[in-house]
PDBQT receptor file of N, H, CA, C and O in Angstrom, charges set to zero:
ATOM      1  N   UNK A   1      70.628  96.059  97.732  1.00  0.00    +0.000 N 
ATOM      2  CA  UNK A   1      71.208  94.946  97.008  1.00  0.00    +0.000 C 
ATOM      3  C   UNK A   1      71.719  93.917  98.021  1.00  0.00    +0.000 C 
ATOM      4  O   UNK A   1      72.389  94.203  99.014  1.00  0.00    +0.000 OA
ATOM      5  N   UNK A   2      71.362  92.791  97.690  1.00  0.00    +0.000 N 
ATOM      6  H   UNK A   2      70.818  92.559  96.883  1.00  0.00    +0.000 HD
ATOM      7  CA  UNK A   2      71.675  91.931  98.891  1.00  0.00    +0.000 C 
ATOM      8  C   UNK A   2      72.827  90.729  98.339  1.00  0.00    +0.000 C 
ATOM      9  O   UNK A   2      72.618  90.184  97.256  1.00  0.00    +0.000 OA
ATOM     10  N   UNK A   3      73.808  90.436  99.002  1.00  0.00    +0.000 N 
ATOM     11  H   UNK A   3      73.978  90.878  99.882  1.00  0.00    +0.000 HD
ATOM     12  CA  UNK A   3      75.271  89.438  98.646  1.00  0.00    +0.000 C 
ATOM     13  C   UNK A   3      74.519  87.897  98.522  1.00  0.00    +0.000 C 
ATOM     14  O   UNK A   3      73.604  87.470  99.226  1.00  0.00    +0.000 OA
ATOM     15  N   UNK A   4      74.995  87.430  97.748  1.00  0.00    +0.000 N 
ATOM     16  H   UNK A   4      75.738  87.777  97.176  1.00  0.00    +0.000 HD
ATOM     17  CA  UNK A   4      74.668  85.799  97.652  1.00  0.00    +0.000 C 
ATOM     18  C   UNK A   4      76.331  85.102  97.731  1.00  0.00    +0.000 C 
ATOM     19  O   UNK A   4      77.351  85.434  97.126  1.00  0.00    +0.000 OA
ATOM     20  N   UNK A   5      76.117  84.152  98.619  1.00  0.00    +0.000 N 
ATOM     21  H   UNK A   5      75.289  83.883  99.111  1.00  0.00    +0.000 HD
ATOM     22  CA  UNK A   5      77.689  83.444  98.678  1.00  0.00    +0.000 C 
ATOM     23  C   UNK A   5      77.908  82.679  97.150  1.00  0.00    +0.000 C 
ATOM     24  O   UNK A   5      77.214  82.093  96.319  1.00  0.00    +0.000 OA
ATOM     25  N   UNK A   6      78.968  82.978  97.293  1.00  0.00    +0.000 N 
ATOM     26  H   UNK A   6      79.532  83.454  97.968  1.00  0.00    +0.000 HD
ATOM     27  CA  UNK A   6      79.679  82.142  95.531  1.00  0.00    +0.000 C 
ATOM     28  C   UNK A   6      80.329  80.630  96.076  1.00  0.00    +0.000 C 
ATOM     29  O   UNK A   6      81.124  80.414  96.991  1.00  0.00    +0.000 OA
ATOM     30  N   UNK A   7      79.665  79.702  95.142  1.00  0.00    +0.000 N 
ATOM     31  H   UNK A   7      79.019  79.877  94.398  1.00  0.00    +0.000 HD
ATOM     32  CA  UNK A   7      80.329  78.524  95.759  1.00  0.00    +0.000 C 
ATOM     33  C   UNK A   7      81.397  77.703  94.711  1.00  0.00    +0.000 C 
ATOM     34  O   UNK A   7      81.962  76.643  94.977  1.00  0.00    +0.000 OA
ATOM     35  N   UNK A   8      81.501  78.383  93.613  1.00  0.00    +0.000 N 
ATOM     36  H   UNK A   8      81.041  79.244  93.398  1.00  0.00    +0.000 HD
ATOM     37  CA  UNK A   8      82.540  78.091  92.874  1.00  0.00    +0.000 C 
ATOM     38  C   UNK A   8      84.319  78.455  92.902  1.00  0.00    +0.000 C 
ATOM     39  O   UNK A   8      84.936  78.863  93.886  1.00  0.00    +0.000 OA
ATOM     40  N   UNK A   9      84.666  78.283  92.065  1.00  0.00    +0.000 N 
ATOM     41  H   UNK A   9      84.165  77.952  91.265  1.00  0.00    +0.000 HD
ATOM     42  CA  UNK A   9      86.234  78.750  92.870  1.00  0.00    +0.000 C 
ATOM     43  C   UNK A   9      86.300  80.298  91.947  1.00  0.00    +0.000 C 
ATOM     44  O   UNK A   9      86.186  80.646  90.771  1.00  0.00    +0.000 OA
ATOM     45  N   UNK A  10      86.559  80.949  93.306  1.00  0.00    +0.000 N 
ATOM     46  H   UNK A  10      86.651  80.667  94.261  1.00  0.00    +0.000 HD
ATOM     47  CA  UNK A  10      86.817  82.819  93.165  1.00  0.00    +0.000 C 
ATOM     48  C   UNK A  10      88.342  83.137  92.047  1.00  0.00    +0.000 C 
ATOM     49  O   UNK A  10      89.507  82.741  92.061  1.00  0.00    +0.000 OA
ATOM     50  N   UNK A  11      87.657  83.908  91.304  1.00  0.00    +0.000 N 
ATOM     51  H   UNK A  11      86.710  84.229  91.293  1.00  0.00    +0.000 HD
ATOM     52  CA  UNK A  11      88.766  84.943  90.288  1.00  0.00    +0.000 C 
ATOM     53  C   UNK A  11      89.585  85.168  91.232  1.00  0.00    +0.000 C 
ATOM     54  O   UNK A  11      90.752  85.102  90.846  1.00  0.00    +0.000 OA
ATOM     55  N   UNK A  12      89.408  85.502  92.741  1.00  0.00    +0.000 N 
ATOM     56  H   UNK A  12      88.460  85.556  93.054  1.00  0.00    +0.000 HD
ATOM     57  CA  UNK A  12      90.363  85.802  92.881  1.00  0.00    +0.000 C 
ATOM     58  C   UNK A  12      91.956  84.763  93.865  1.00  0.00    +0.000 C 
ATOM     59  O   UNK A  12      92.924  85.108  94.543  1.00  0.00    +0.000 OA
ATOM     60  N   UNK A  13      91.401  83.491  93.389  1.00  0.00    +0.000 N 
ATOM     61  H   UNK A  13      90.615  83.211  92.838  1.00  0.00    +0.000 HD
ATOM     62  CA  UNK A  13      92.664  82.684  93.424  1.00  0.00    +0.000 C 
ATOM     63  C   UNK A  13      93.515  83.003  92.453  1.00  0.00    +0.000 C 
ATOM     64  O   UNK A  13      94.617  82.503  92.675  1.00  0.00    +0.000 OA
ATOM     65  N   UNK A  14      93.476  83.566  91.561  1.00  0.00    +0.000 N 
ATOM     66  H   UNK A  14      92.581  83.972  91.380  1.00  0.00    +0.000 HD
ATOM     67  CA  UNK A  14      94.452  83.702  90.848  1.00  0.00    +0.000 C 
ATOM     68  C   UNK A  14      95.373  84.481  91.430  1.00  0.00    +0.000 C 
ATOM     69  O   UNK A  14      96.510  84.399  90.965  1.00  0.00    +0.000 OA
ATOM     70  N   UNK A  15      95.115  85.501  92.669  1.00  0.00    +0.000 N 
ATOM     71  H   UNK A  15      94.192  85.568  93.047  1.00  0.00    +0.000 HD
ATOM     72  CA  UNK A  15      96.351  86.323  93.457  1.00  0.00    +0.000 C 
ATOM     73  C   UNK A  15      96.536  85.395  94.550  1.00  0.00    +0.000 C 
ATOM     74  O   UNK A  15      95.679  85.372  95.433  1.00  0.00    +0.000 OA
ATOM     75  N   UNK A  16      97.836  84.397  94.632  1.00  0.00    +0.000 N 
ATOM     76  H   UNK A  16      98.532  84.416  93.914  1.00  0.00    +0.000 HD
ATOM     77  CA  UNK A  16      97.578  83.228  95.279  1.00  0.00    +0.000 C 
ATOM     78  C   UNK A  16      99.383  83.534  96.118  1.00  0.00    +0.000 C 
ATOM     79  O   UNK A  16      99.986  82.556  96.562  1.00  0.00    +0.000 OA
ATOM     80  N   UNK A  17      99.789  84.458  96.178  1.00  0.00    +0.000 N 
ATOM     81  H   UNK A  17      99.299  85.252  95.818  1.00  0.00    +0.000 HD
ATOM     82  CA  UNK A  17     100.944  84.637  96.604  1.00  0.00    +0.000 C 
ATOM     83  C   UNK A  17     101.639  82.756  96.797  1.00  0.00    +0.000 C 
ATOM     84  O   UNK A  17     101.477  82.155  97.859  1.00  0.00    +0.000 OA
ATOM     85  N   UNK A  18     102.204  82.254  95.858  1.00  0.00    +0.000 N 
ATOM     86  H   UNK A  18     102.335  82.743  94.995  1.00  0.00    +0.000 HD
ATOM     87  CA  UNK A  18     102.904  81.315  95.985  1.00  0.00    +0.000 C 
ATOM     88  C   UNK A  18     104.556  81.885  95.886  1.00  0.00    +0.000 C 
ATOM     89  O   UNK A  18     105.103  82.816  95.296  1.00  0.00    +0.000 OA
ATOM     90  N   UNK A  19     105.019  80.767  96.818  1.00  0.00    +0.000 N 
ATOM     91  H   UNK A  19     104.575  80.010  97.298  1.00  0.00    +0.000 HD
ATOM     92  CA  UNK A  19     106.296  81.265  96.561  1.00  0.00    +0.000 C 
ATOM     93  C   UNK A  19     107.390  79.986  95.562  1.00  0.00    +0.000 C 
ATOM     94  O   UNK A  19     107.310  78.757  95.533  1.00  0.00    +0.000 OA
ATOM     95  N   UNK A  20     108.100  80.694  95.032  1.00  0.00    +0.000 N 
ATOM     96  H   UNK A  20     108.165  81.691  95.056  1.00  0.00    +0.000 HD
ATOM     97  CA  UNK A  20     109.077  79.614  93.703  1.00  0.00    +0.000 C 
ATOM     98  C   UNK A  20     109.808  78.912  94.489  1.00  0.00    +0.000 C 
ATOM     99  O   UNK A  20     110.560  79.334  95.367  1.00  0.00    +0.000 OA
ATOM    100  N   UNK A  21     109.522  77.415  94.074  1.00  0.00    +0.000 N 
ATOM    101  H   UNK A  21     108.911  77.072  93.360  1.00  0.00    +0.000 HD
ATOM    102  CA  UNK A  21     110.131  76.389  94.723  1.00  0.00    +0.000 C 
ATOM    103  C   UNK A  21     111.670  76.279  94.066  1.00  0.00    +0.000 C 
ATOM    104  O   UNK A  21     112.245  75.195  94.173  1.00  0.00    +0.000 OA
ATOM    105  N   UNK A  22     112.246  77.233  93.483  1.00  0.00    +0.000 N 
ATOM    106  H   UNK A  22     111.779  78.113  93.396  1.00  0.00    +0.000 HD
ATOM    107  CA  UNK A  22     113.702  77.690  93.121  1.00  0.00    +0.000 C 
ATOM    108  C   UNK A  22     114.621  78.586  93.948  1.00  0.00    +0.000 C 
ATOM    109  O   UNK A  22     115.728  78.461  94.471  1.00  0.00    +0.000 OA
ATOM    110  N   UNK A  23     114.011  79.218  93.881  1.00  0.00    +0.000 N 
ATOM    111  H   UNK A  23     113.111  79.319  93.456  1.00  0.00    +0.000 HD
ATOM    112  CA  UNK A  23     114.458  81.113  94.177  1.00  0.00    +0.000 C 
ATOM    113  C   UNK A  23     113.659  81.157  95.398  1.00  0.00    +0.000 C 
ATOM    114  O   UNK A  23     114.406  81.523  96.305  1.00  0.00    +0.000 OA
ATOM    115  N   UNK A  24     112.435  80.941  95.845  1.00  0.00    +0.000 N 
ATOM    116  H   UNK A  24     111.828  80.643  95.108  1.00  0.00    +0.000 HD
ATOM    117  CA  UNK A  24     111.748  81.369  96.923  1.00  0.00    +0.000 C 
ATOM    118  C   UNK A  24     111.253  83.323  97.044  1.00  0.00    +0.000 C 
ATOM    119  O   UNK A  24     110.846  84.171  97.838  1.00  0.00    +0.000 OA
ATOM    120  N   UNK A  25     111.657  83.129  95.671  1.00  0.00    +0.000 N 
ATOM    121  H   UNK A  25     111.988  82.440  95.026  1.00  0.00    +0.000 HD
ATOM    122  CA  UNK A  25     110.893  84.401  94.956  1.00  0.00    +0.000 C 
ATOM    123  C   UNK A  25     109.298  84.685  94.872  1.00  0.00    +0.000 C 
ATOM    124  O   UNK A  25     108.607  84.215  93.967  1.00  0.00    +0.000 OA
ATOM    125  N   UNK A  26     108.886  85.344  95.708  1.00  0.00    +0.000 N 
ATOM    126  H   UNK A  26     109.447  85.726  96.442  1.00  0.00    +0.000 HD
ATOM    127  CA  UNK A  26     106.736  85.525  95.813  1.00  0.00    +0.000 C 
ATOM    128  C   UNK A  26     106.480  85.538  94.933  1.00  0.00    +0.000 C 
ATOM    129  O   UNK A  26     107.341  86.025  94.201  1.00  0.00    +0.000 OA
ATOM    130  N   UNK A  27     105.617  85.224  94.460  1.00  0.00    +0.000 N 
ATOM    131  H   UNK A  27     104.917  84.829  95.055  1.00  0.00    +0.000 HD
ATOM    132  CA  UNK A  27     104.726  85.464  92.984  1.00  0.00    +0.000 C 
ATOM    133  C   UNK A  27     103.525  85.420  93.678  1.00  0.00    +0.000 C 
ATOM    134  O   UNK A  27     103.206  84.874  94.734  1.00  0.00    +0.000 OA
ATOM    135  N   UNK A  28     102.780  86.261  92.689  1.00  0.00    +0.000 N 
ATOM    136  H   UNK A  28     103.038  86.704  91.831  1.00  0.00    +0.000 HD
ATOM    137  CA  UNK A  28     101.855  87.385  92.822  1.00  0.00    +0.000 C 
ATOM    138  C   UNK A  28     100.672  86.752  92.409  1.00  0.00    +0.000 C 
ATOM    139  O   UNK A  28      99.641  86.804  93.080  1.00  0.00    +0.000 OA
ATOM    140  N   UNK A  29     100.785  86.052  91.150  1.00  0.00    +0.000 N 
ATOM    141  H   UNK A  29     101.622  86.010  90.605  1.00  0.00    +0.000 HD
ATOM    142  CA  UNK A  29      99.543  85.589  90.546  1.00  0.00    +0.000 C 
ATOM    143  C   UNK A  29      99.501  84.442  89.514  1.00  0.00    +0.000 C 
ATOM    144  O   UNK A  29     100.561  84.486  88.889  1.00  0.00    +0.000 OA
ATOM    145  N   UNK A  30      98.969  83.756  89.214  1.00  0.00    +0.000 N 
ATOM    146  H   UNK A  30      98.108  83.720  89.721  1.00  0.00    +0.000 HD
ATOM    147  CA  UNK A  30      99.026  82.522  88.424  1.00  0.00    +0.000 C 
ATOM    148  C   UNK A  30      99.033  82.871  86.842  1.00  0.00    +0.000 C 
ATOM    149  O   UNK A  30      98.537  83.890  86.362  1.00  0.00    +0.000 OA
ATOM    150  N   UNK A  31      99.657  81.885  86.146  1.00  0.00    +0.000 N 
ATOM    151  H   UNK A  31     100.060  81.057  86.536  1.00  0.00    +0.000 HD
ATOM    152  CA  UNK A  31      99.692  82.661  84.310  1.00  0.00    +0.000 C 
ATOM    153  C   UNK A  31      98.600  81.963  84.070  1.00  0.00    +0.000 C 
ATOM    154  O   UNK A  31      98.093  82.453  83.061  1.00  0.00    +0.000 OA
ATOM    155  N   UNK A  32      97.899  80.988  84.495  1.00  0.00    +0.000 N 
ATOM    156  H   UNK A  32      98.311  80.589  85.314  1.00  0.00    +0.000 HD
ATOM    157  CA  UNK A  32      96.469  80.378  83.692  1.00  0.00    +0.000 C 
ATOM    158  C   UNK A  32      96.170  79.620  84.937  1.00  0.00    +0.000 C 
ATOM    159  O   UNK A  32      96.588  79.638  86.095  1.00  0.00    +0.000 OA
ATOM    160  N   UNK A  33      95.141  78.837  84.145  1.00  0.00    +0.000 N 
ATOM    161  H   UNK A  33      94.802  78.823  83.204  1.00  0.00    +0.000 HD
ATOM    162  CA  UNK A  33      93.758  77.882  85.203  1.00  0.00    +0.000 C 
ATOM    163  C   UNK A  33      93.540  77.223  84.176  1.00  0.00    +0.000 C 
ATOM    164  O   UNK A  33      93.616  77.554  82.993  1.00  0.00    +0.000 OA
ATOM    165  N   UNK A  34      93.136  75.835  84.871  1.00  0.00    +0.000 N 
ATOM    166  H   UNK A  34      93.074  75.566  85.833  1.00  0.00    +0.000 HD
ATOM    167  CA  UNK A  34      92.246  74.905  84.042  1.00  0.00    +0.000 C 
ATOM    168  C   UNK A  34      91.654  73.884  84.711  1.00  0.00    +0.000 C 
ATOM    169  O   UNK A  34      92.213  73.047  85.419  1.00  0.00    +0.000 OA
ATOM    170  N   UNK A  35      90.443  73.991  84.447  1.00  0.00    +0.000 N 
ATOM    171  H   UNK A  35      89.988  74.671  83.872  1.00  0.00    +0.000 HD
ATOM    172  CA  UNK A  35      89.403  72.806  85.614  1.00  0.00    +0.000 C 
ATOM    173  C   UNK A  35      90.149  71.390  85.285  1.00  0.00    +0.000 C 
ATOM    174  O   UNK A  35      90.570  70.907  84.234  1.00  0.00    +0.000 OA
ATOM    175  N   UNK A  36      90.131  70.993  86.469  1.00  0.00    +0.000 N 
ATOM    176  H   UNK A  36      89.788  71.386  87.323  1.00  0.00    +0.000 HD
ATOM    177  CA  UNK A  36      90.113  69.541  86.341  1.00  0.00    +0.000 C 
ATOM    178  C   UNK A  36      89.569  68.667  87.649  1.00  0.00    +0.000 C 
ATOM    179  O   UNK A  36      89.583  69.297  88.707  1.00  0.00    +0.000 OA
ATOM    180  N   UNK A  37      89.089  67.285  87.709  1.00  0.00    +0.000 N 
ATOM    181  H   UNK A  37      89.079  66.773  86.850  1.00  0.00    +0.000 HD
ATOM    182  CA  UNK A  37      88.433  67.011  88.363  1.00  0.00    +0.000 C 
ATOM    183  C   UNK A  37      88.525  67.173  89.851  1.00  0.00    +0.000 C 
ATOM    184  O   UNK A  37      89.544  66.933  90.498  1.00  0.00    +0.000 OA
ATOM    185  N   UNK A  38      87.621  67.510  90.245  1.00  0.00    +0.000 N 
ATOM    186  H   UNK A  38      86.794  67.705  89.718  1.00  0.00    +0.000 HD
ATOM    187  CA  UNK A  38      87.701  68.224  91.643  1.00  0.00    +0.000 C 
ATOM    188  C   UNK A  38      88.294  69.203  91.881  1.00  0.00    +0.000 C 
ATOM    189  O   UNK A  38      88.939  69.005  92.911  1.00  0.00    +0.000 OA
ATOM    190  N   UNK A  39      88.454  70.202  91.495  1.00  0.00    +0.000 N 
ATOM    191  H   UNK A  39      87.930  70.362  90.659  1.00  0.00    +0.000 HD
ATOM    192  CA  UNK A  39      89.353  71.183  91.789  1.00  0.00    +0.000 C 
ATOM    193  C   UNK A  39      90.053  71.988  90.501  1.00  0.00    +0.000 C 
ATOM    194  O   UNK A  39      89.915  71.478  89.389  1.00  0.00    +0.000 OA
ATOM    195  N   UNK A  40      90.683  73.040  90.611  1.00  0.00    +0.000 N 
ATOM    196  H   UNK A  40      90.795  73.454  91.514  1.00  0.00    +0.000 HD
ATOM    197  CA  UNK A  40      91.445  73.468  89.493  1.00  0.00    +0.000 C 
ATOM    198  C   UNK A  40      92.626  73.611  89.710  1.00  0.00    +0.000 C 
ATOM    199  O   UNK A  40      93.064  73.869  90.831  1.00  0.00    +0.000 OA
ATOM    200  N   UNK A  41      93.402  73.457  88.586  1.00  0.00    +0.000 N 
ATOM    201  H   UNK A  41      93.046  73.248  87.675  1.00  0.00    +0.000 HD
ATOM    202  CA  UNK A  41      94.581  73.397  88.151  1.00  0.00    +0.000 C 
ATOM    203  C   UNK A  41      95.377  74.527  87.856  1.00  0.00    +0.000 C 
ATOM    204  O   UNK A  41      95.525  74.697  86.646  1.00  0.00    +0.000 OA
ATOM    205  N   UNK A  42      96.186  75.724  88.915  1.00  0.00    +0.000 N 
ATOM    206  H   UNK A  42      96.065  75.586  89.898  1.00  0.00    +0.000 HD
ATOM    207  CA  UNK A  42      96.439  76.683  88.659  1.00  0.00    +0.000 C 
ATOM    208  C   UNK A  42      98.191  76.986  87.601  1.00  0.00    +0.000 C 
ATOM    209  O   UNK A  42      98.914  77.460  88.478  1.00  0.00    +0.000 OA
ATOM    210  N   UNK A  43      98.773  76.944  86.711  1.00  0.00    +0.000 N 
ATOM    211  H   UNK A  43      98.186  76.559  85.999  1.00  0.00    +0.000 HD
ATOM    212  CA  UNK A  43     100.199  77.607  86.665  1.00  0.00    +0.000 C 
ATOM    213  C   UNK A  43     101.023  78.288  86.819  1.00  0.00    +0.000 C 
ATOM    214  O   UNK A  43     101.147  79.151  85.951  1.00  0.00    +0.000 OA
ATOM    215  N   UNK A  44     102.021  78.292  87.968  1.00  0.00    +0.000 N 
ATOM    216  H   UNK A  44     101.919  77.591  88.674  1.00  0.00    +0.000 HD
ATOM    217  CA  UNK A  44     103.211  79.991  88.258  1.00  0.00    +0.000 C 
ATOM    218  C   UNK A  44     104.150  79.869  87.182  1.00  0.00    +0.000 C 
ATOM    219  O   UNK A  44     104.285  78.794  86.598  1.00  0.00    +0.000 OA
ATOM    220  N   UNK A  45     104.741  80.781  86.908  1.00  0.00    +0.000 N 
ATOM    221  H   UNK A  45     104.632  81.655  87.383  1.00  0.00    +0.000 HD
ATOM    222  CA  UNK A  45     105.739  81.144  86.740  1.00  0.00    +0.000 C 
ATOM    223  C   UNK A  45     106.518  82.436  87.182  1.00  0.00    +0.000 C 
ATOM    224  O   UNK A  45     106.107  83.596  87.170  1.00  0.00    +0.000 OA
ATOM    225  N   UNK A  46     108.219  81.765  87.726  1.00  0.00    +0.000 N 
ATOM    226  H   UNK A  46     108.553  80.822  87.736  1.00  0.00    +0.000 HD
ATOM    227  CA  UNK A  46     108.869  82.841  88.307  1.00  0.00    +0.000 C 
ATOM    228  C   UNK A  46     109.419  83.423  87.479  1.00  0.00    +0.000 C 
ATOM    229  O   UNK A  46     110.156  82.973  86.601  1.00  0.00    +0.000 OA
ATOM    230  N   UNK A  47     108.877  85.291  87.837  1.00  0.00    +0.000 N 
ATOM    231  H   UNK A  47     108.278  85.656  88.550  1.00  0.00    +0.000 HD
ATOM    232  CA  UNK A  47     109.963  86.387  87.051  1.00  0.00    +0.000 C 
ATOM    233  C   UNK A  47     110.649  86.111  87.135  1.00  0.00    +0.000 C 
ATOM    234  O   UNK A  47     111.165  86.041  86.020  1.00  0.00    +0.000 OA
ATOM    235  N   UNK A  48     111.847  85.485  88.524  1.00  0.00    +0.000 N 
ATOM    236  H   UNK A  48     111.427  85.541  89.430  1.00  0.00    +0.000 HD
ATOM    237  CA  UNK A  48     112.982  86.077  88.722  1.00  0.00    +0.000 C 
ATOM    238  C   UNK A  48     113.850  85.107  87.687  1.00  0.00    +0.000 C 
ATOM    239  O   UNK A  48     114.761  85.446  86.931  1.00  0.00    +0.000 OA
ATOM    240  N   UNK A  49     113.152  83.515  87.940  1.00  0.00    +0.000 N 
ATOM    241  H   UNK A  49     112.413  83.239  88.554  1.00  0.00    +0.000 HD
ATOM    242  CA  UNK A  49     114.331  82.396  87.563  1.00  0.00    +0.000 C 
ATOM    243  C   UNK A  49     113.705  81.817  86.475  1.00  0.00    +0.000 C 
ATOM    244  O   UNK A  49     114.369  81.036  85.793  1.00  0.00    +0.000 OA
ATOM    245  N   UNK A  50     112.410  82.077  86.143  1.00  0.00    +0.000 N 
ATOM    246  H   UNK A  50     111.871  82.711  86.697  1.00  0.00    +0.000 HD
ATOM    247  CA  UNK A  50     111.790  81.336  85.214  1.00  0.00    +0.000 C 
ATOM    248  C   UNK A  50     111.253  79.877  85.848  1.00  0.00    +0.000 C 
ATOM    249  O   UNK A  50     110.856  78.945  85.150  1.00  0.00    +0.000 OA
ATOM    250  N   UNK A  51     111.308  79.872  86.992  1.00  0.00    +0.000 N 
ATOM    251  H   UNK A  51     111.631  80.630  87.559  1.00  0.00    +0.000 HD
ATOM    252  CA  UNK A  51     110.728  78.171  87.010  1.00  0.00    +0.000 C 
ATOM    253  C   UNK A  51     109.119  78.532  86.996  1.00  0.00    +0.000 C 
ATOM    254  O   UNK A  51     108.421  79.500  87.298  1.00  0.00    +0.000 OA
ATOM    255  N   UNK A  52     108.832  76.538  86.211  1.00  0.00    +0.000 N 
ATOM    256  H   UNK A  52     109.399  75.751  85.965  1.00  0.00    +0.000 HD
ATOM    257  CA  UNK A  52     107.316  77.168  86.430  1.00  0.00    +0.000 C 
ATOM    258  C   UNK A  52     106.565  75.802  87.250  1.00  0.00    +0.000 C 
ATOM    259  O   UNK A  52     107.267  74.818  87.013  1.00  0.00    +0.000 OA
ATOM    260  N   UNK A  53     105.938  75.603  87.714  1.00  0.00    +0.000 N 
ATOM    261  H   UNK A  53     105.368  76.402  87.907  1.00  0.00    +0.000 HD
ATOM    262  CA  UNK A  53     105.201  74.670  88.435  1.00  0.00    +0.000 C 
ATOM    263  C   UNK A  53     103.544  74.709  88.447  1.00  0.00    +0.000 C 
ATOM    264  O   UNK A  53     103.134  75.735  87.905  1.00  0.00    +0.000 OA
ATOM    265  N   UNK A  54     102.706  74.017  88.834  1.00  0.00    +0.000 N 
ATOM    266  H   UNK A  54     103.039  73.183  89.275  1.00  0.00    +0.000 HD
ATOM    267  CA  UNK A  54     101.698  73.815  88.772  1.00  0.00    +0.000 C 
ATOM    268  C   UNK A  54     101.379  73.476  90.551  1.00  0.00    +0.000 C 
ATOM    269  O   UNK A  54     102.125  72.857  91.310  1.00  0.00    +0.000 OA
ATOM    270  N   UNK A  55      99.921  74.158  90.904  1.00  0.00    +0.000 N 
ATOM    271  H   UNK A  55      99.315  74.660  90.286  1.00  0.00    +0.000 HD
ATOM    272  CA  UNK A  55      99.398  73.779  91.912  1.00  0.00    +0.000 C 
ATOM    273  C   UNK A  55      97.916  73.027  91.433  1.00  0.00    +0.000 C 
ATOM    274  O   UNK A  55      97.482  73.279  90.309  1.00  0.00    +0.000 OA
ATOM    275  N   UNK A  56      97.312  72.274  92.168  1.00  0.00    +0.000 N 
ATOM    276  H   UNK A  56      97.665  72.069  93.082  1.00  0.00    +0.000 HD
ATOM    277  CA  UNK A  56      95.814  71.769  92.512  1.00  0.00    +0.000 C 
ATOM    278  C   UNK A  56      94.842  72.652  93.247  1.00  0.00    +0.000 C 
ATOM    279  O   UNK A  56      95.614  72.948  94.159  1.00  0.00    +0.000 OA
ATOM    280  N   UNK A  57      93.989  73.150  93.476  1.00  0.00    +0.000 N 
ATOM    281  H   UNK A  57      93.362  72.910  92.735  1.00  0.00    +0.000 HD
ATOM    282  CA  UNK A  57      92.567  73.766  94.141  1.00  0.00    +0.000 C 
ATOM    283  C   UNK A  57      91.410  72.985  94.446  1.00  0.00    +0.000 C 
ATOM    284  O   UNK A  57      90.658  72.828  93.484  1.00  0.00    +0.000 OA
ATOM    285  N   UNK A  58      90.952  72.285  95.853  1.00  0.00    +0.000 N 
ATOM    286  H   UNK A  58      91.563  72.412  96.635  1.00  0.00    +0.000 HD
ATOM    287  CA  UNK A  58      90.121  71.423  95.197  1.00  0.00    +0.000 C 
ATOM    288  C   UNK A  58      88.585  72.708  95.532  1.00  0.00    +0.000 C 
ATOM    289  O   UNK A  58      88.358  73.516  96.433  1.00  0.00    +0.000 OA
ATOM    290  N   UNK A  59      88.038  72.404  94.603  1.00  0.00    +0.000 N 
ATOM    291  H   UNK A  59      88.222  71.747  93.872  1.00  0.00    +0.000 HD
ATOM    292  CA  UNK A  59      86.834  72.995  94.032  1.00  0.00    +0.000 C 
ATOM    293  C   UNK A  59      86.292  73.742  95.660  1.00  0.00    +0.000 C 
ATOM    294  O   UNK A  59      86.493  74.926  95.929  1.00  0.00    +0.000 OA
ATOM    295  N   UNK A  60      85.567  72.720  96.635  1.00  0.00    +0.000 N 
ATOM    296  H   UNK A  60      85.404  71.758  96.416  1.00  0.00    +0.000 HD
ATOM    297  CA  UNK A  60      85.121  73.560  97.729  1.00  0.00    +0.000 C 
ATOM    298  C   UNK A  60      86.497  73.881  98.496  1.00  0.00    +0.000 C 
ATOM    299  O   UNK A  60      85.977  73.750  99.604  1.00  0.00    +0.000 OA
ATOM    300  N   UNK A  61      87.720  74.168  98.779  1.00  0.00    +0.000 N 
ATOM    301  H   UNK A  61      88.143  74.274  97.879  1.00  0.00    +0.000 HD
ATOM    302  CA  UNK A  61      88.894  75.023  99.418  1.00  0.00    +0.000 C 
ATOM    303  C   UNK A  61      88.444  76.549  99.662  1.00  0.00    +0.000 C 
ATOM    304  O   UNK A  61      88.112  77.327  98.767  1.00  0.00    +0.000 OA
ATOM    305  N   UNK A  62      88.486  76.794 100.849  1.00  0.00    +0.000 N 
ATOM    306  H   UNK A  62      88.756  76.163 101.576  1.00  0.00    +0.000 HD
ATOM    307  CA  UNK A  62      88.478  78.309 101.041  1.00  0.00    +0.000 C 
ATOM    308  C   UNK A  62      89.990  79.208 101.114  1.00  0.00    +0.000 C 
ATOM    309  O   UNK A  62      91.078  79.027 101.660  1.00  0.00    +0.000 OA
ATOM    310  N   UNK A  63      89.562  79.952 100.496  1.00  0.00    +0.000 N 
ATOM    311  H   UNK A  63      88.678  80.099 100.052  1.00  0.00    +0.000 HD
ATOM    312  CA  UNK A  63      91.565  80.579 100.533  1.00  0.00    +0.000 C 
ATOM    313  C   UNK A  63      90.976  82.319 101.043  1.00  0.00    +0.000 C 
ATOM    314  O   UNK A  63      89.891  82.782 100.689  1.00  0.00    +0.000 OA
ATOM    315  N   UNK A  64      92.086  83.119 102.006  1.00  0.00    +0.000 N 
ATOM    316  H   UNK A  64      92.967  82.743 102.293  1.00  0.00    +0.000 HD
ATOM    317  CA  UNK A  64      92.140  83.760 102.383  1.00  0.00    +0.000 C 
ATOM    318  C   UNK A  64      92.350  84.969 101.571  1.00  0.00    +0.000 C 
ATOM    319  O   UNK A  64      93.093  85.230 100.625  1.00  0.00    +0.000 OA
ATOM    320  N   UNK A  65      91.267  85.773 102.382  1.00  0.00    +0.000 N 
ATOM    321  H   UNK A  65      90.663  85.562 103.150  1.00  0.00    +0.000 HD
ATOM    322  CA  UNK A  65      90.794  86.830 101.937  1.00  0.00    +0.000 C 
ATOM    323  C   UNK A  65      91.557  88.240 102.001  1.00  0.00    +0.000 C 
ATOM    324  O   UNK A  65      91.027  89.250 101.539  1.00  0.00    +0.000 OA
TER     325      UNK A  65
C-alpha cells in the first residue's frame, strides 16, 4: 500500500494545543471548524474559565506533527 500526501487541511488540526487567552489554560482540541476563504476557521473553548475564541488556518499551513 503506498501513502499519497493530503493537501487539504488534516482532521488532525483539530488537536491544536492552543492555549486560553484568559487563564492560559491548554486546550486540547477545537469544539468546531468551518471553511472560510483561504483557510479554516477553528473554535476553543476553555474548560477551566469558559472563554471562547476563534483561530484562522490558512488552507496550505503545515502544523506539527
Amino acid at each position: 500500500m503506498s501513502r499519497r500526501k493530503f493537501d487539504g487541511i488534516h482532521a488532525a488540526n483539530f488537536l491544536g494545543f492552543q492555549q486560553c487567552r484568559q487563564c492560559k489554560e491548554t486546550i486540547f482540541a477545537a469544539v468546531g471548524a468551518m471553511p472560510v476563504p483561504g483557510g479554516i476557521l477553528f473554535k476553543w473553548r476553555c474548560d477551566l474559565c469558559d472563554h471562547q475564541f476563534e483561530t484562522v488556518q490558512a488552507a496550505g499551513e503545515q502544523v506539527a506533527a
